[in-house]
TILO-327501 format. One record per residue (C-alpha): x, y, z. Coordinates in steps of 0.02 Angstrom, whole numbers, plus 50000, padded with zeros to 5 digits. Layout:
N
XYZ ...
This chain:
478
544185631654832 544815612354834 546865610954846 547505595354890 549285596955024 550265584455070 551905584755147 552765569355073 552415565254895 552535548654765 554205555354728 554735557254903 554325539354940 555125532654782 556795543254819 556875537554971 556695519054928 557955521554799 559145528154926 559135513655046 559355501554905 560895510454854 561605511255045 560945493455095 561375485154926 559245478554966 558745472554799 560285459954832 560345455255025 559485436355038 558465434755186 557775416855232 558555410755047 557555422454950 557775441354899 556515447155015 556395464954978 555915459654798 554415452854872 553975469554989 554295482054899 552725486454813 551835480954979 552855491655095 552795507854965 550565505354997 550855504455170 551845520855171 550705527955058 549135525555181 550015529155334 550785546855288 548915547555208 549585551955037 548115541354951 546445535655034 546005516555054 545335507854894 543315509754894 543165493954836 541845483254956 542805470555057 542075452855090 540965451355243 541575434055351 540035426155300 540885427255117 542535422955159 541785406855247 540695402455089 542305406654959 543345391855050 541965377854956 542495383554786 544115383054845 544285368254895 543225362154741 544215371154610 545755362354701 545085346254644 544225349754446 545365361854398 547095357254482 548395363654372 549515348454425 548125334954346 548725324954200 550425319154123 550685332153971 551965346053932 551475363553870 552605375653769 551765391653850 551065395054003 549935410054019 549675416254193 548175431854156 547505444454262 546285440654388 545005453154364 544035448054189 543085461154105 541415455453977 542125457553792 541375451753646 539815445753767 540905434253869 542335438954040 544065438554006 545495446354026 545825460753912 547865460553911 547985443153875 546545438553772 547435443053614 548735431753647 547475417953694 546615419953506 548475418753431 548885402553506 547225392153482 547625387053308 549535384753300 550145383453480 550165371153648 549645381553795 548575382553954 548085397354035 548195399454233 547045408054311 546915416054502 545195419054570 544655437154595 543815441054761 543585421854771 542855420954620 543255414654432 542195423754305 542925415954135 541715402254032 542525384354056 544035378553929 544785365453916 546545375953933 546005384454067 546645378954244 546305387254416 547745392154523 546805388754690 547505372954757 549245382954758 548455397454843 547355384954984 549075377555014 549915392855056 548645399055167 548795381255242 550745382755268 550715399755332 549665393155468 550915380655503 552525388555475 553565401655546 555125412555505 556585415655613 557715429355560 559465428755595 560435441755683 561165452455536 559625449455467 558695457055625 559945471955607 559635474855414 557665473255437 557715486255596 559065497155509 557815501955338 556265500655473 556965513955567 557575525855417 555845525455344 554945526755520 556065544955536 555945549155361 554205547955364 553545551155528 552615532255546 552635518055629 553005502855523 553135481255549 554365475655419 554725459055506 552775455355482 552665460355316 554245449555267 553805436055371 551865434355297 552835437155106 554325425155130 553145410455197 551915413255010 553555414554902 554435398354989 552605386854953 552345395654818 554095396054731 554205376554773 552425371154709 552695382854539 554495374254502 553565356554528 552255363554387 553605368254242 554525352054285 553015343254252 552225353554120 554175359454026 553735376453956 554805383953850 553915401753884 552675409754008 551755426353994 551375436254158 550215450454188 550955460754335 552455453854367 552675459754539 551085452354606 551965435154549 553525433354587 553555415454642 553045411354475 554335425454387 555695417254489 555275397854483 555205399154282 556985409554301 557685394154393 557035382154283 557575389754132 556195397454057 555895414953983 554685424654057 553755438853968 552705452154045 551215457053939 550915476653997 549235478654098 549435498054153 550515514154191 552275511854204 553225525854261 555005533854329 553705531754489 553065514954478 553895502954593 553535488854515 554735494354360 555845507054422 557445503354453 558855516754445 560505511254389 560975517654587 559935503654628 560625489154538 562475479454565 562645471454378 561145478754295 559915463554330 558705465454457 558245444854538 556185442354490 556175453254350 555405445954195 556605442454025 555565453053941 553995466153952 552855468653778 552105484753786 550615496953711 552035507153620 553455515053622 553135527953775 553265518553914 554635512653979 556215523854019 557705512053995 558725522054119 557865513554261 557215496854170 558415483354212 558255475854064 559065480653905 557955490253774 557835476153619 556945465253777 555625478953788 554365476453620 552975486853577 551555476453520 550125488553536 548315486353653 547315475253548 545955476453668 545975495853658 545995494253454 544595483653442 543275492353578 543605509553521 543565505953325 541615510153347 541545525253440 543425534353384 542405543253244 540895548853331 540945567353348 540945574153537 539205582853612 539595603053652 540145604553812 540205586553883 541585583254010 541985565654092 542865564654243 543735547854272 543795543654458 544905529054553 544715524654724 546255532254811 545905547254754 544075548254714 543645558054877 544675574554801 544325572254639 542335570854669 542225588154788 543225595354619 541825588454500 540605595154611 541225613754618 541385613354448 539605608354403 538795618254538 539665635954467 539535629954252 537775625554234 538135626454035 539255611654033 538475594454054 539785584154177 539915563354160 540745556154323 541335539054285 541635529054447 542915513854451 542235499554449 542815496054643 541785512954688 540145504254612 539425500554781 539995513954903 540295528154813 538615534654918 539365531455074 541015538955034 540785553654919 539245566654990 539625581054876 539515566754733 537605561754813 537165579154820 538015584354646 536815568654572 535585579954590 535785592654484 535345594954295 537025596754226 537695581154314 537805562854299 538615547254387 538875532154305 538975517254445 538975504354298 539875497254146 538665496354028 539185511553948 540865507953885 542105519853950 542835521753761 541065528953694 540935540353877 542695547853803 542245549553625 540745560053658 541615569853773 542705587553730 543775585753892 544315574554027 544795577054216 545625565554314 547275559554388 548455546954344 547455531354262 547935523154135 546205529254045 546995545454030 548155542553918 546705532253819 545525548853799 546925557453739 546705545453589 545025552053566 545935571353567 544855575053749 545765589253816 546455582753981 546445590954149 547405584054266 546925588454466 548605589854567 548455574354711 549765562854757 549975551454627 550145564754486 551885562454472 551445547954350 551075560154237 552405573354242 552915568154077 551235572353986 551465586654090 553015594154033 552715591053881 551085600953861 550095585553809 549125589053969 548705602754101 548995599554277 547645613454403 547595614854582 545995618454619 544175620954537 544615640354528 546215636154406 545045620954294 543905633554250 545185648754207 546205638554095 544755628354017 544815639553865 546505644153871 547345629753880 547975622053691 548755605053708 550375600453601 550305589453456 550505570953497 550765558053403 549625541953477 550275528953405 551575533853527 550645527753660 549575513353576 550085504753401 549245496953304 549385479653370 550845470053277 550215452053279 551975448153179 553025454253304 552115445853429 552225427953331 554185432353319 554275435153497 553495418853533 554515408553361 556165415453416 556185416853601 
């Protein structure tokens, strides 16, 4: 039997946050001329997380030196034929996409913005900005496309150059929350680091991003993940300009990145938070802790989601097929669960889907997965040539934890099986509601296999149908 204990939970973390925010008024204390714990938070919440081991590292491979050393030639060369500063011309919308590109319709690009991208060819004056991910840029050449690297080379550069000296009530706020969450938690933590290493990207960054729009004059941007940009989210705010969050995950009571209690916040707006966020649908964001009022949160569907699982939403499951949907930080529990499960029901056939950052380790890291590979019943898929949405469609059930790809088989009615490890909290929701099951162990999967009869759910709930209109309105009317 597999059970997963921890001592301090998601919630725990997240309380506690939310707690020191309220007594330290953080999410409004300047430090070095910027709202510093703005640019930590998410940061600090992953170092808690890996310290009180509540998740496991991310098994994604991590660049050898050798790579590092050859990633600083495109660097330097993107800097030069793709500097986003090049040229005398205005845009109306700037699009700043995610860095990881996935291959749709035979070419990479980014699924959460790529809709957008198609609506403002024809009609619209845009350019798309675009980070490199590990080093690398995977998108075919455009014209509109330009490459954030010059910005990023230069902040590395000034980092190296630069250093922060905090005042003394700023020394006495930073050791005040470091000592709170080193006795909450039972850790040993290096705020002044981490704010030093964040304040010195967000001062280049801020500076070199409000040079951009006063060059280029957008009217609009669109961000995917906010809270990984908040230089950008907080030059366009000072310049004038809306900025609009296209959704690119799970956003929860839990998420950091969203979450802000009204304990939390002075005069209801939280500093770097975008003007508005478009979402998949209607579920997803709890306006008791957005800061932003509700008629600034629009569901415009997943267009990417409609349009890759139009061929495979009416293919009939196979008997007995279940996928389990691993991610890194938790792929270690969740693979000794898949396991179990195959080696004691030899009449089920299992599919474990890896994350695409567990491609090239997942033999190193997960034995019981190597040894599981073995047997009849069982199969891993290291690879994305099988798309995920035909994996779920052909599958009765689904185990995992708190992806966003569960609540996507639950379009394709997979009964869902959700293993209890940090994280699950996400969830609770789906939970409560009975959409979902949450088990323990291997022992309580298989004894409520049968017995368990999801509620009724309505999925457009989670993902409309995508509402190119609303999204043009958004756009017309600002």
């Amino acid at each position: 039997m597999i059970g997963v204990l921890m001592s301090v939970s998601v919630k725990d973390i997240c309380e506690a946050f939310f707690d020191l925010e309220e007594k330290y008024d953080l999410n409004y204390q300047q430090i070095r001329g910027c709202y510093a714990w703005q640019l930590i938070r998410m940061h600090l919440y992953y170092d808690i997380t890996r310290k009180t081991h509540l998740f496991g590292a991310p098994q994604q491979k991590s660049l050898s030196l050798a790579d590092k050393v050859k990633s600083f030639t495109p660097f330097f060369k993107n800097s030069l034929l793709h500097n986003p500063f090049s040229g005398n011309y205005s845009k109306d919308i700037l699009i700043f996409d995610h860095p990881r590109k996935v291959i749709f319709d035979g070419q990479y690009c980014d699924i959460y913005s790529n809709f957008l991208v198609d609506l403002l060819k024809d009609s619209y004056s845009f350019e798309v900005l675009e980070a490199p991910y590990i080093n690398q840029h995977f998108t075919r050449k455009q014209k509109y496309i330009k490459y954030t690297d010059r910005i990023e080379l230069g902040s590395y550069i000034y980092k190296k150059f630069n250093k922060i000296e905090f005042s003394p009530p700023e020394r006495e706020l930073i050791s005040n929350v470091e000592k709170e969450l080193e006795n909450t938690f039972d850790i040993e933590l290096n705020i002044s680091w981490m704010l030093t290493t964040h304040i010195l990207n967000f001062k280049h960054d801020f500076k070199k991003y409000v040079e951009l729009f006063e060059k280029r004059k957008p009217k609009m941007i669109f961000v995917v993940v906010s809270y990984e940009n908040l230089a950008i989210v907080a030059a366009a705010k000072s310049q004038g300009v809306e900025v609009v969050e296209l959704q690119h995950g799970t956003i929860t009571d839990y998420h950091l990145g969203y979450s802000y209690p009204e304990k939390t916040r002075l005069n209801g707006e939280i500093p770097y938070f975008p003007d508005k966020i478009l979402t998949f649908g209607d579920y997803w964001i709890n306006e008791e802790t957005c800061p932003i009022d509700k008629d600034n949160i629009v569901p415009i569907g997943f267009s990417y989601f409609e349009h890759q699982s139009r061929d495979y939403i009416d293919i009939e499951p196979i008997d007995n097929q279940v996928l389990f949907i691993s991610q890194g930080v938790i792929g270690k529990y969740l693979s000794q669960i898949a396991f179990e499960f195959a080696k004691s029901q030899r009449d089920f056939k299992i599919i474990y889907k890896l994350h695409p950052g567990e491609y090239a380790t997942w033999r190193e890291n997960y034995p019981e997965l190597v040894e599981a590979s073995s047997f009849d019943n069982f199969e891993v898929i290291d690879n994305s040539e099988i798309p995920l949405y035909e994996l779920m469609a052909k599958s009765n059930y689904q185990i995992g934890a708190f992806s966003t790809a569960i609540y996507e088989g639950l379009m394709f009615n997979c009964k869902t099986f959700i293993v209890d490890v940090p994280g699950t909290e996400y969830l609770d929701d789906l939970i409560e509601k009975g959409y979902v099951f949450k088990i323990r162990d291997v022992d309580e999967l298989i004894g409520n296999f049968n017995r368990f009869e999801p509620t009724d759910y309505d999925k457009n709930f989670f993902f409309k149908k995508f509402d190119k209109q609303l999204l043009k309105s958004v756009i017309d009317n600002g």
